[in-house]
C-alpha positions in Angstrom: 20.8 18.2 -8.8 20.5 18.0 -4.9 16.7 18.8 -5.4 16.0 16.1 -7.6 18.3 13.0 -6.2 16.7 14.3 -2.8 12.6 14.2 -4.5 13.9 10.7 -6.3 15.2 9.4 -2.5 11.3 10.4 -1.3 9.2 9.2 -4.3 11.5 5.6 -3.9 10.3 5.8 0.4 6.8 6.9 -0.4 6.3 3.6 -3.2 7.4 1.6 -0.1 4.1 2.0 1.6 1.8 0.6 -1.0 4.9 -2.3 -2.1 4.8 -3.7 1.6 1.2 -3.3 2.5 0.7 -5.6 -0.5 3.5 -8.1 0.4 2.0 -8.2 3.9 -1.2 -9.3 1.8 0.1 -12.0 -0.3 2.2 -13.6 2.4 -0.4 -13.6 5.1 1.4 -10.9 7.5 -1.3 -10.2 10.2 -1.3 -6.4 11.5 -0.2 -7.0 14.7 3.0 -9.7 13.7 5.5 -7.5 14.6 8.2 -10.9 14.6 6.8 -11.7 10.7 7.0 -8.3 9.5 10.6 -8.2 11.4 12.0 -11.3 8.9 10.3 -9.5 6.0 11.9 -6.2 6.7 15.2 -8.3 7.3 15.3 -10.3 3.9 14.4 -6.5 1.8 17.2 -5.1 3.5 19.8 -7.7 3.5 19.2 -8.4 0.1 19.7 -4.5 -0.8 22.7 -4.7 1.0 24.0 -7.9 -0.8 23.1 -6.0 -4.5 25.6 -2.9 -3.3 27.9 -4.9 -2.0 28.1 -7.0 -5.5 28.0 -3.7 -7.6 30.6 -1.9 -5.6 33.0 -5.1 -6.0 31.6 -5.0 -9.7 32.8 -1.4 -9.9 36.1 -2.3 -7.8 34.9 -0.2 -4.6 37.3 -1.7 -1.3 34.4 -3.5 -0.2 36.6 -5.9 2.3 39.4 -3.6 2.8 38.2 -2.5 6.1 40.1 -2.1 9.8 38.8 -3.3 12.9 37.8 0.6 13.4 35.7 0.6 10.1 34.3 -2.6 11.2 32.9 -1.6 14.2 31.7 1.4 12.8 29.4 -0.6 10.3 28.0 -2.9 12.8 27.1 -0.1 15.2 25.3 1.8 12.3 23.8 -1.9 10.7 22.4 -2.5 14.2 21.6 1.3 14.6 20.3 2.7 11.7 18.4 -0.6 9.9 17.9 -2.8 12.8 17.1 -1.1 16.2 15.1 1.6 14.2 12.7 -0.6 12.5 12.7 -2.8 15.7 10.9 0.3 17.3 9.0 1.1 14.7 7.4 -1.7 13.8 6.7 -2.2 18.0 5.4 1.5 18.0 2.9 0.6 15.0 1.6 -2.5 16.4 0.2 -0.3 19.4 -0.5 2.8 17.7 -2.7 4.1 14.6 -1.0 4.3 11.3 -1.9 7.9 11.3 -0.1 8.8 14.4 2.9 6.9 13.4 3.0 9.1 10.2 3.1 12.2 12.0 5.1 11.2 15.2 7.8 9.8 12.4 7.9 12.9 10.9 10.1 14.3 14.1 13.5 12.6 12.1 13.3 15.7 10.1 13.5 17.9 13.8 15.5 15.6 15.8 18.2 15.8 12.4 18.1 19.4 12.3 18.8 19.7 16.5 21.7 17.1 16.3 23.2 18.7 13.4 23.0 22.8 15.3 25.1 20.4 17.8 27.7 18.6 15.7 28.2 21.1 12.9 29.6 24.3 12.9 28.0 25.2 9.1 24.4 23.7 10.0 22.9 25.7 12.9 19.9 26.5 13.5 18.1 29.5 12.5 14.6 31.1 12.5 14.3 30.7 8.2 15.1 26.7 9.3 12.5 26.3 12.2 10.2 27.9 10.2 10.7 25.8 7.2 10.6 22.4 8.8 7.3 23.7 11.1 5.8 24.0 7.5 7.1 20.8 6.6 5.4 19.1 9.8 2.2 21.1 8.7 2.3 18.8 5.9 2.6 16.1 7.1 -0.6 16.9 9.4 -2.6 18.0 6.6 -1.8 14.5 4.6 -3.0 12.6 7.6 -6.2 15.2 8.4 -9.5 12.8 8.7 -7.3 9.3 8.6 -8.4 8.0 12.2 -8.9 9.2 15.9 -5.9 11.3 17.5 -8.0 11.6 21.0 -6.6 8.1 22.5 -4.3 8.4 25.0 -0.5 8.0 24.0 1.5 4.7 25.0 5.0 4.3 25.6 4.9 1.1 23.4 2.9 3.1 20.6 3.9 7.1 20.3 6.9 6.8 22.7 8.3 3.9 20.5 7.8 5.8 16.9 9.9 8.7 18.4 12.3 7.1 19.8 13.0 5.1 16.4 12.8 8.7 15.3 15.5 9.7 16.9 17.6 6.5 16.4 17.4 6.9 12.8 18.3 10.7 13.2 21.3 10.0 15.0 22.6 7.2 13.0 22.1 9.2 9.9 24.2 11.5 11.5 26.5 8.8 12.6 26.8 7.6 8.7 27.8 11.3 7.6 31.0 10.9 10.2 31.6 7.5 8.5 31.2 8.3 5.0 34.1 10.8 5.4 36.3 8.3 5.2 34.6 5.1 3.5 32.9 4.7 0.4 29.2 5.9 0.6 28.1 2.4 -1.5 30.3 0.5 0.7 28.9 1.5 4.0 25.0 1.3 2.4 26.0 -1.9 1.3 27.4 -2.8 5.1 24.7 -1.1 7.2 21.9 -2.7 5.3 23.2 -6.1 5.4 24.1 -5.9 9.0 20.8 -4.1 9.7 18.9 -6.9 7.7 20.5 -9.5 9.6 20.1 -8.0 12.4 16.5 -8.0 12.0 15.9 -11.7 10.3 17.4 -13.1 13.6 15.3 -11.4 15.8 12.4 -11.9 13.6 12.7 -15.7 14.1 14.0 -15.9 17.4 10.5 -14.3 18.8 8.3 -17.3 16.8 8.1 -14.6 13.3 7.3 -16.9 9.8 6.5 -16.0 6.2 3.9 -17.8 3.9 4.8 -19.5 0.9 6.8 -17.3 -1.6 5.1 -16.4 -4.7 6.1 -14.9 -8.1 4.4 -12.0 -7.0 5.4 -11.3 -3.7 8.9 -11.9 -4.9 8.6 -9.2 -7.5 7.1 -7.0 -4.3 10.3 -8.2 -2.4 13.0 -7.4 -5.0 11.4 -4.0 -6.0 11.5 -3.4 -1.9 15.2 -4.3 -1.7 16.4 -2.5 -5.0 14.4 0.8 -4.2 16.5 0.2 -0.6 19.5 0.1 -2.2 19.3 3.0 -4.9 17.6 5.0 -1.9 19.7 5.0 1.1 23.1 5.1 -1.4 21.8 8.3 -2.8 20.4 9.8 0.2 24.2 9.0 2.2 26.2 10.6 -0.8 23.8 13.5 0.0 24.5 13.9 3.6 28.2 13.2 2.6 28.0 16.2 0.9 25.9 18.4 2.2 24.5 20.0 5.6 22.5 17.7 7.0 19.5 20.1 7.6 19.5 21.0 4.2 18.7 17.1 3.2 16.3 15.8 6.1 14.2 18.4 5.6 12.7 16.5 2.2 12.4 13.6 4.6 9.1 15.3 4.8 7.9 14.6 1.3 7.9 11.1 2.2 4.5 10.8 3.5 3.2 12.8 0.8 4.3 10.8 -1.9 3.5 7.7 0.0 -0.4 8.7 0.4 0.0 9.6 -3.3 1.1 6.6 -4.4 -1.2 4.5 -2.0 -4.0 6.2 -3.9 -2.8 5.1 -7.2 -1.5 1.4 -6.5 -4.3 0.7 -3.7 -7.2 2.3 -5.5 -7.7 5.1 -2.8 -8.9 8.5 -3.5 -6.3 11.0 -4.5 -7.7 14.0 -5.7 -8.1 15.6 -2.3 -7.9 18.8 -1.0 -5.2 17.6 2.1 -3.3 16.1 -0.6 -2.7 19.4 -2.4 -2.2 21.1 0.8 0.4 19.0 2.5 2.4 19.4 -1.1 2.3 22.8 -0.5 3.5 23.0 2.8 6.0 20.8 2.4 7.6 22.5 -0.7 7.5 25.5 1.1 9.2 24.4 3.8 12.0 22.9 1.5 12.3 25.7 -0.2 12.7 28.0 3.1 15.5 25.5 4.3 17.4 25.3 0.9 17.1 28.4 -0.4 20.5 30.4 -0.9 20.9 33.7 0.9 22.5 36.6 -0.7 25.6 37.3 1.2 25.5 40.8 3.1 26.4 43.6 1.1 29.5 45.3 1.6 29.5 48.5 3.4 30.9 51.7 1.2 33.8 52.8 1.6 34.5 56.4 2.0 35.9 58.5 -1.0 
């Protein structure tokens, strides 16, 4: 069950890439428009946070039955998690190629792994888990192999600003596993999105951001962004509520995979290549090194 709510959490992430290129296209989002593709970001997010926030008071979830303490605790991880993260990340991108943002994003899974041989006495690190998620990031180089120029030099705008959203979203993930311990996993999505989103429409038009004219279709893009949102990060929390963190991020790197994948399909890029196979591969190796059960240790005889 973990495998496949963790594969469905990916294949939702990895349709993302092909959804928002195309809204960027139909609204008239420039490459470089990091304030625009800020207020786009915001109204996907917000509205997913709006749809939880419904169906958990649909499904009579203590969505306003919160304490100052829970309060802050949402904000923090709304500004965290949804809005300082993609505020890097969308700076990194504008100053970097797509193919080392890819790559250098990939370093959630590591940073996720580290924090959690820190925080959690069940989820340290061992050699079977630095193995597994080196796989994993073998993957996710063998996806990108050929996509562009790596021999530019690295900017603290462009690759310094994709790690450190990296690590923002690492340590808010592990921030939201605290959280959920004593809140509702749909009620916190629900929160940190719409706190995140927010977060991100105001600062969006506050730096001279604007979207074109809304259109059926780029509505339908919108809506499919903000309910894939919604379904994702709910499912992927009760994961982490539930399990070592470790054990989850590592199919973080499955997201690239599927996105290229998917990409092919919707954009009408080739698919049926030999990096594609490859980086699947890897990357389901390196899951299955990290999840895979060990046997306990046999107990020694005892003496007749």
């Amino acid at each position: 069950m973990v495998l496949a709510l963790a594969t469905l959490c990916c294949i939702l992430w990895g349709s993302s890439f092909p959804a928002i290129k195309s809204g960027y296209d139909m609204l008239g989002i420039a490459r470089h428009d990091v304030p625009s593709k800020l207020i786009f970001a915001g109204y996907r997010f917000l509205l997913a946070g709006v749809i939880l926030l419904v169906l958990a008071v649909c499904m009579r979830k203590p969505v306003l039955r919160l304490d100052r303490r829970q309060s802050g605790q949402l904000v923090a991880l709304g500004i965290a998690q949804t809005g300082l993260q993609y505020v890097f990340f969308y700076i990194g991108l504008a100053y970097t190629t797509g193919v080392r943002a890819s790559i250098l994003n990939a370093t959630t899974t590591f940073f996720s792994v580290l924090l959690a041989h820190f925080v959690y006495r069940n989820d340290k690190l061992s050699p079977r888990k630095s193995v597994g998620c080196l796989l994993g990031f073998a993957g996710v180089l063998a996806v990108n192999a050929g996509g562009g120029p790596l021999t530019a030099p690295p900017s603290l705008l462009g690759e310094g600003f994709i790690v450190i959203a990296a690590f923002v979203l690492s340590a808010a993930s592990i921030y939201g596993k605290h959280i959920s311990r004593n809140m509702d996993a749909m009620v916190m999505t629900g929160w940190q999105l719409a706190i995140g989103g927010l977060a991100l429409l105001v600062g969006g038009y506050v730096t001279g951001g604007a979207l074109g004219a809304m259109t059926p279709a780029s509505t339908v893009v919108l809506a499919y962004l903000a309910l894939l949102s919604a379904v994702a990060f709910t499912v992927w929390s009760l994961l982490l509520k539930y399990n070592p963190v470790g054990k989850i991020s590592v199919f973080a790197f499955l997201v690239p995979v599927f996105g290229s994948a998917l990409s092919a399909v919707f954009l009408n890029e080739t698919i049926l290549e030999w990096k594609n196979l490859a980086a699947l591969l890897l990357v389901c190796g390196g899951i299955w090194l990290v999840t895979r059960t060990q046997a306990p240790p046999a107990a020694a005889p005892t003496a007749g």
